[in-house]
N, C-alpha and C positions, 0 to 999 in steps of 0.2 A: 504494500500500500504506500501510496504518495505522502510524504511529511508536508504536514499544511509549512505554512511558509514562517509563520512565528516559531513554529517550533526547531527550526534550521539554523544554522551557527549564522554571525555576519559575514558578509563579503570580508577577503583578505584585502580588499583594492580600495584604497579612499574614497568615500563616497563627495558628493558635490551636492549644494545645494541649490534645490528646485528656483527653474529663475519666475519671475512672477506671470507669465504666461500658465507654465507648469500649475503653478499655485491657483489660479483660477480655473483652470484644468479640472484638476482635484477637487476644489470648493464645488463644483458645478456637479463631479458624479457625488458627491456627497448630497448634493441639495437633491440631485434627483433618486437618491435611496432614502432621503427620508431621514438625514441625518444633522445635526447641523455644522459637523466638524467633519474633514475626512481624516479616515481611517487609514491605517497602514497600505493596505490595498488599495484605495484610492489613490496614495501618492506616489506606490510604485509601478501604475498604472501610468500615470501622469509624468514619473521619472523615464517611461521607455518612449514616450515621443519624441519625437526628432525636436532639436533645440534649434531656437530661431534665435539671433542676432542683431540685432540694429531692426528699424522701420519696414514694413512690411511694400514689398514693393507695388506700385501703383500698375492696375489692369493698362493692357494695351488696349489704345483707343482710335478709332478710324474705320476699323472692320467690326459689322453687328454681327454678332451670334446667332446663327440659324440653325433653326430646326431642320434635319435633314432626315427626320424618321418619316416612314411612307403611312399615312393617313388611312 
């Protein structure tokens, strides 16, 4: 049987903290179970998403977005 994940030693590798992206991440699967803090699982959920850096870049503009599914 699987050992849940509390019950598992720590990583030997330093961990990093969640940048605030991450952290509303987390806050949001928390609010959506019902919770009002996340939990372990919430932020190591939130810890394996891709980490973003600086300003999110602006859509290209010029060309509209079509629908190209057949009706």
């Amino acid at each position: 049987m699987k050992k849940k994940v509390w019950n598992k030693p720590n990583p030997k590798k330093k961990s990093t903290p969640l940048t605030p992206s991450q952290k509303a991440a987390a806050k949001k699967a928390a609010k959506l179970g019902g919770r009002k803090y996340p939990n372990l699982v919430d932020n190591m959920n939130a810890a394996k998403q891709k980490r973003t850096s600086g300003p999110k870049k602006a859509p290209i503009v010029g060309r509209p977005s079509v629908d190209t599914r057949v009706k």
